[in-house]
C-alpha positions as CSV (number, residue, x, y, z in Angstrom):
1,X,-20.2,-35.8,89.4
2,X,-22.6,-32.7,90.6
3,X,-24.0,-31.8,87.1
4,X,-24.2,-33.1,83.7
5,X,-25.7,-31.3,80.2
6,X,-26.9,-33.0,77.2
7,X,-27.7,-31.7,73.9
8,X,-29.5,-32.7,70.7
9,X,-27.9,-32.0,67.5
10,X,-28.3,-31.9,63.6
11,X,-31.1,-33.8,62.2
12,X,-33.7,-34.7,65.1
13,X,-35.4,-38.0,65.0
14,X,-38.2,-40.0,67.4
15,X,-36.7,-41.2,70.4
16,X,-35.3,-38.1,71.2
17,X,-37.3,-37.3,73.9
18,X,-36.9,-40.6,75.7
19,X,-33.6,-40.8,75.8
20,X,-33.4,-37.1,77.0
21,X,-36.0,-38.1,79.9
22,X,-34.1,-41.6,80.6
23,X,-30.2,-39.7,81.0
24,X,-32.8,-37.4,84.1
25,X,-34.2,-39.7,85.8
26,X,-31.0,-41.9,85.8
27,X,-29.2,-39.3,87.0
28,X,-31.4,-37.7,89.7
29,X,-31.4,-40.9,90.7
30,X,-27.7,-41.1,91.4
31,X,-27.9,-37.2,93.1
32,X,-26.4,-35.7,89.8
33,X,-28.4,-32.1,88.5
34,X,-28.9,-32.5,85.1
35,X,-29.2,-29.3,82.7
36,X,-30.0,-29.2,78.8
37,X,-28.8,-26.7,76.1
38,X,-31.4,-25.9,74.1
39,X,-30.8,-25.8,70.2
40,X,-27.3,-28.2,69.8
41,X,-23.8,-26.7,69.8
42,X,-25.8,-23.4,68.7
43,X,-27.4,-23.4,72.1
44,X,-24.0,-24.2,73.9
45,X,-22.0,-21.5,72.7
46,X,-24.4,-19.2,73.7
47,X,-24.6,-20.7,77.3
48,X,-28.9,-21.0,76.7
49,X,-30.0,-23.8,79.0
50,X,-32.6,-24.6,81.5
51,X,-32.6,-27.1,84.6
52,X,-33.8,-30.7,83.6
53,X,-35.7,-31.8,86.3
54,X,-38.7,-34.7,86.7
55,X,-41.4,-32.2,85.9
56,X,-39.5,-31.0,82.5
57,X,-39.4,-34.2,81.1
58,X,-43.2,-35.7,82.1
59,X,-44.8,-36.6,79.6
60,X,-42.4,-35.9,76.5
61,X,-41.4,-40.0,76.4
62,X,-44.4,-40.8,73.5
63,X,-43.7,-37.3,71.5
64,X,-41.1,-37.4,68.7
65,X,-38.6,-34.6,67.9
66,X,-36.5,-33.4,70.6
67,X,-38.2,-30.9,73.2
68,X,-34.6,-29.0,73.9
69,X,-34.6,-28.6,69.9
70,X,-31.9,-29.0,67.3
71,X,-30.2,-26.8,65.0
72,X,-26.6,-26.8,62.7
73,X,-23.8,-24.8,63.9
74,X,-20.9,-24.1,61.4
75,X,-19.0,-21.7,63.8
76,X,-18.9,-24.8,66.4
77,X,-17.2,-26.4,64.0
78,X,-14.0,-24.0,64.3
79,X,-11.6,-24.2,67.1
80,X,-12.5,-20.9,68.4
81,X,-16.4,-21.9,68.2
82,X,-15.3,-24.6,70.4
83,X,-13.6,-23.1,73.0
84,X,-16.1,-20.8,73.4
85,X,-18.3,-23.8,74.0
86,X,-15.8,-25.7,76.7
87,X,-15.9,-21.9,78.4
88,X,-20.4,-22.0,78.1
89,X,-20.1,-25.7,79.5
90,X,-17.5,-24.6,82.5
91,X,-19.6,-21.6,83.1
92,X,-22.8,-23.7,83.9
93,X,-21.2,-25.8,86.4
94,X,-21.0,-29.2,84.1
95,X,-18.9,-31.7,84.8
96,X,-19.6,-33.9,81.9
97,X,-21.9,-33.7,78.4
98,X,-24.3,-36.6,77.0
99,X,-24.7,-35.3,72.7
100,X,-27.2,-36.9,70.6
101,X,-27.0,-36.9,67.1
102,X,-25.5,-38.0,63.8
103,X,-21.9,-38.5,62.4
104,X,-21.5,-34.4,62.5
105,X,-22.9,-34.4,65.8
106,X,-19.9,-37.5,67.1
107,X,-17.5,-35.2,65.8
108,X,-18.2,-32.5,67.7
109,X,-18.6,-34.7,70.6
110,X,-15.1,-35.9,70.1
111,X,-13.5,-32.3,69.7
112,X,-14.7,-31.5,73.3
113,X,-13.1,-34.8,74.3
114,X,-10.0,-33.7,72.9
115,X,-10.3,-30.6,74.6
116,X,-10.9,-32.6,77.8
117,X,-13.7,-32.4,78.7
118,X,-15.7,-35.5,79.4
119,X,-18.4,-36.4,76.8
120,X,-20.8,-39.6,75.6
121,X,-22.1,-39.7,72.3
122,X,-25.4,-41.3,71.4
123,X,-26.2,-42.1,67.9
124,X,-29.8,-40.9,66.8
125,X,-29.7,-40.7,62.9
126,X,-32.5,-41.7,60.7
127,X,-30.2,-43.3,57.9
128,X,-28.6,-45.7,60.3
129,X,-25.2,-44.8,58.6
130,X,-22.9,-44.5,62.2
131,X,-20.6,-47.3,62.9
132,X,-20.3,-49.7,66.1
133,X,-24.1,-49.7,66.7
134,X,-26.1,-52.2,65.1
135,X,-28.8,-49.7,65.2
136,X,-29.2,-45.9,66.1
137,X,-32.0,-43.5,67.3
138,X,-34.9,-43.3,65.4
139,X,-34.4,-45.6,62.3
140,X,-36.6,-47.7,63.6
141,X,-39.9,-45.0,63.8
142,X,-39.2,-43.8,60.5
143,X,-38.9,-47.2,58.6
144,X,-42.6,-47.6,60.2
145,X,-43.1,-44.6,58.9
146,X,-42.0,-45.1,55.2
147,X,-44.0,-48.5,55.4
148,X,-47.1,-47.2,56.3
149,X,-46.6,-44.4,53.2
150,X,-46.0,-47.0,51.0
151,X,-48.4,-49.6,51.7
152,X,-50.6,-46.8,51.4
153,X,-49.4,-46.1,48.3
154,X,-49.1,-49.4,46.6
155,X,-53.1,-49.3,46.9
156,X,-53.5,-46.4,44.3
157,X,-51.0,-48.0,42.3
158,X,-53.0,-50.9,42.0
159,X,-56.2,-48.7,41.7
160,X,-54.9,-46.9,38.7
161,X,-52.2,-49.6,37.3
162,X,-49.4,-47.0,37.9
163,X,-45.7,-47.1,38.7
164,X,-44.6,-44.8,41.6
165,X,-41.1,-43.5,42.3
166,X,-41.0,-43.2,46.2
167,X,-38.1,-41.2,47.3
168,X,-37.1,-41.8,50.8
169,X,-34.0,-40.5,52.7
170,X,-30.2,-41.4,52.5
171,X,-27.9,-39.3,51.0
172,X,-25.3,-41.6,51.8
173,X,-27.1,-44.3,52.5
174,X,-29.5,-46.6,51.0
175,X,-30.8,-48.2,54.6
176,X,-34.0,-47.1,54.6
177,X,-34.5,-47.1,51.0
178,X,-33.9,-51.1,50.7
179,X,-35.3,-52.2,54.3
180,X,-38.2,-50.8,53.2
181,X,-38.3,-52.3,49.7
182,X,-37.9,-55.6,51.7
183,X,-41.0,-54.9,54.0
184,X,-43.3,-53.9,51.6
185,X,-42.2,-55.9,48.6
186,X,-41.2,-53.2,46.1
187,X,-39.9,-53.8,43.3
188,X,-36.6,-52.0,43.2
189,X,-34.7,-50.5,45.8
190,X,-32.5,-47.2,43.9
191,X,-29.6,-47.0,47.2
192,X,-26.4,-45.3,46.4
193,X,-23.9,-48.1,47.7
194,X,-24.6,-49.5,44.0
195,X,-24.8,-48.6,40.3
196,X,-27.9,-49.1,38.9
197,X,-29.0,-49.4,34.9
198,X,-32.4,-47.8,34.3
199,X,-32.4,-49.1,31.1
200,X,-32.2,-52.5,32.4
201,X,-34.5,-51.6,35.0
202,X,-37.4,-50.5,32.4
203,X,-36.7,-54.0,30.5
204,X,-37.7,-56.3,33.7
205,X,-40.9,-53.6,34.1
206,X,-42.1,-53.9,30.7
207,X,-42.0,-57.8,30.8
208,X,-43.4,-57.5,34.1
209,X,-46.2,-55.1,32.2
210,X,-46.4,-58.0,29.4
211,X,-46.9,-60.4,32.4
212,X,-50.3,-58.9,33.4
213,X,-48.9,-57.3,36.3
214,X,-50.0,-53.3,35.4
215,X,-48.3,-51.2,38.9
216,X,-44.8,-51.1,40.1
217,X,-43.4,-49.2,43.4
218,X,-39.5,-48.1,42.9
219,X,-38.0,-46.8,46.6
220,X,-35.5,-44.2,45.9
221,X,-32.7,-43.3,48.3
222,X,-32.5,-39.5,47.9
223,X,-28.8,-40.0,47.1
224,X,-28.9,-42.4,44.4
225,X,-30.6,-40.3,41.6
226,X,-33.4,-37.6,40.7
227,X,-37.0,-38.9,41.2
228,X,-38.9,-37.3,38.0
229,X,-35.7,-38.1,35.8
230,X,-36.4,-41.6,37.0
231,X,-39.8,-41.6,37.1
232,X,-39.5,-39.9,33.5
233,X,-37.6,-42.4,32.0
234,X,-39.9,-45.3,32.9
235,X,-43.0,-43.9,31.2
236,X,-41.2,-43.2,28.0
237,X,-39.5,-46.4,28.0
238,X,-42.7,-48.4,28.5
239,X,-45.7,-46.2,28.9
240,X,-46.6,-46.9,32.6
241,X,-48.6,-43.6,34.3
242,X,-45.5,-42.6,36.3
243,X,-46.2,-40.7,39.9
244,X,-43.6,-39.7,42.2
245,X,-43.9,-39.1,46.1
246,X,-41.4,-37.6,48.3
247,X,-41.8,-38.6,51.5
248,X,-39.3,-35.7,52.9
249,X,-39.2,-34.9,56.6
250,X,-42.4,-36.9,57.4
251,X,-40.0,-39.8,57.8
252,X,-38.5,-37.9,60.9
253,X,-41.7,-37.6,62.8
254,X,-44.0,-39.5,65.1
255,X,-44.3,-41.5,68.2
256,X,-41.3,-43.2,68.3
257,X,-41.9,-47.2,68.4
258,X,-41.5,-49.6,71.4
259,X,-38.0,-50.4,70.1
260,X,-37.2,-46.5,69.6
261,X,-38.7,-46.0,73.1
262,X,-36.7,-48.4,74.9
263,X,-33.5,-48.1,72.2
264,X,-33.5,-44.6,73.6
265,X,-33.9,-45.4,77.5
266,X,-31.3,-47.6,77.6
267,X,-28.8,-45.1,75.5
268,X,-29.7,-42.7,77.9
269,X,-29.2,-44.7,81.3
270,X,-26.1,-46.1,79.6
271,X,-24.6,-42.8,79.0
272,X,-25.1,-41.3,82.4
273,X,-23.6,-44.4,84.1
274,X,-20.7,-43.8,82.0
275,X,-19.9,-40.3,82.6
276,X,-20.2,-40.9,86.4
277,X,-18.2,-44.1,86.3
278,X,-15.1,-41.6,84.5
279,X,-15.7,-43.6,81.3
280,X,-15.8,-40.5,78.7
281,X,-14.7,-39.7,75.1
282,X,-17.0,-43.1,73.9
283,X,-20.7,-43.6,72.4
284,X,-22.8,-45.7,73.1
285,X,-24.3,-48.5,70.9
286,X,-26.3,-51.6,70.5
287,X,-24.8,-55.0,69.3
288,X,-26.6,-57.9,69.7
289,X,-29.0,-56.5,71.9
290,X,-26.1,-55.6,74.5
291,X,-25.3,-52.2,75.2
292,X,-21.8,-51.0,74.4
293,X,-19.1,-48.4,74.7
294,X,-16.9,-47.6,71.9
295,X,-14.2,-44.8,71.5
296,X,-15.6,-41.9,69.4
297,X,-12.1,-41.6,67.9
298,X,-13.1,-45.5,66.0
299,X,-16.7,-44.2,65.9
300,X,-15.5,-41.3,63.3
301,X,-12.9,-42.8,61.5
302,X,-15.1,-46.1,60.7
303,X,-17.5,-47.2,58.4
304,X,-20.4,-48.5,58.7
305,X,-20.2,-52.3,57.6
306,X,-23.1,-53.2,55.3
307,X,-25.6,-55.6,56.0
308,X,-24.7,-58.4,53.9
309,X,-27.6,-60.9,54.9
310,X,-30.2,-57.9,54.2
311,X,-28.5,-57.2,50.6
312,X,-28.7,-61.1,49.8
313,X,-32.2,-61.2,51.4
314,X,-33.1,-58.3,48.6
315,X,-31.4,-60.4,46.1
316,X,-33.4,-63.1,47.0
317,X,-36.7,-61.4,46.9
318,X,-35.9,-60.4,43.6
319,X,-35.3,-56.1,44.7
């Protein structure tokens, strides 16, 4: 292969950057010109990309986000948005595409596929919800993230014996939600993989408040109920001063973290190899610490398998 693209799409997370600079510097190492479309599939279909070179990705490695930019496309996601795009891509002179991003993002990689052109998928998605990897992009910068929040939180709870509803994200998924209960021993994890009683929940914090112990912390995962309804209930049910922080897209930001930073450099060196090896229509993931190829058509129909240990772990710690 001449020339290869790669993109960033939906949601942008740390590690972005990284992995962008690792896929250049792999291949310009292996005589392959590397462009990037700036702004996802929106950027594609309108053919607006520069030349990735070592200069355009110095110094971008410690900075989160993604410097080429992301954005949501809904025309892509029609047959004539993506021909337009396999005509922007043959127009540039690529021979092959590397897309980072989420499930939505996956999906478009694999219609291109099916078109035939040659793509790799990385996952990069803060909720960790993409199947065949035992992690993705990003998760692990934005669990520090929520931990530092917390912990910092937990203080003025203590301060001012209050409970405090901390909504994280996960619409879908409760990942972050109870890995971060787990590291910063909250009380209750709220994730939508499971029913919850509030009533039965307010119980166990008024015995708790009987008990001598005045401050709670309840981690919410956006998709598994309304914050002030929650945070509502507990204060009538048992009088506790009843805050509620959302920590919203500060989860998404930051220098990524030594795991994010090499998670990303080996995605990115991974998917280059691929594409020039005539390995295409796969994504890349991480299981036990190997990296791994894995068909994009498996990628999208799976699920992800929950994390048993982790869920009995919670159990354990009482969450």
């Amino acid at each position: 292969m001449k020339r290869l693209a790669i993109l960033t799409s939906g949601g942008d997370c740390s590690g972005m950057n990284a992995c962008i600079r690792s896929a250049v510097r792999t291949a310009l190492r292996m005589n392959i010109e590397m462009i990037g479309f700036r702004k996802g599939y929106l950027g594609l279909m309108k053919g607006d990309f520069i030349t990735l070179d070592t200069k355009a990705v110095s110094g971008i490695l410690h900075h989160g986000g993604t410097f080429l930019q992301s954005a949501r496309s809904p025309e892509f996601r029609t047959p004539e948005g993506q021909k337009v795009a396999l005509d922007r891509l043959h127009e540039a002179g690529a021979e092959g595409l590397v897309v980072l991003g989420g499930d939505g993002s996956l999906s478009g990689a694999l219609a291109l596929h099916r078109l035939g052109f040659p793509v790799v998928g990385i996952p990069a998605s803060i909720d960790n919800d993409i199947p065949f990897t035992d992690m993705a992009l990003g998760v692990d910068t934005a669990l520090n993230n929520i931990i530092y929040a917390v912990d910092c939180i937990k203080d003025t709870a203590s301060s001012h014996a209050r409970a405090f509803v901390i909504e994280v994200m996960g619409r879908n998924s409760g990942y972050l939600a109870s890995i971060a209960a787990i590291a910063t021993g909250a009380e209750y994890a709220l994730v939508p993989e499971r029913e919850f009683d509030l009533a039965d929940i307010c119980q166990q914090l008024r015995g708790r408040y009987e008990e001598g112990r005045d401050n709670a912390i309840i981690i919410l995962a956006e998709g598994a109920g309304q914050a002030h309804q929650i945070a509502d209930s507990i204060k009538d049910a048992i009088g506790f001063e009843t805050r509620v922080t959302v920590l919203g897209h500060y989860q998404r930001g930051g220098a990524p973290t030594v795991f994010d930073r090499l998670l990303a450099s080996r995605f990115g060196k991974k998917a280059v190899e691929l594409l020039d090896d005539g390995t295409c229509g796969v994504m890349t993931g991480l299981s036990c610490n190997n990296i791994v190829a894995t068909p994009l058509e498996e990628v999208i129909k799976g699920e992800k398998r929950p994390q048993d240990d982790l869920l009995r772990l919670a159990e354990v710690l009482g969450i």
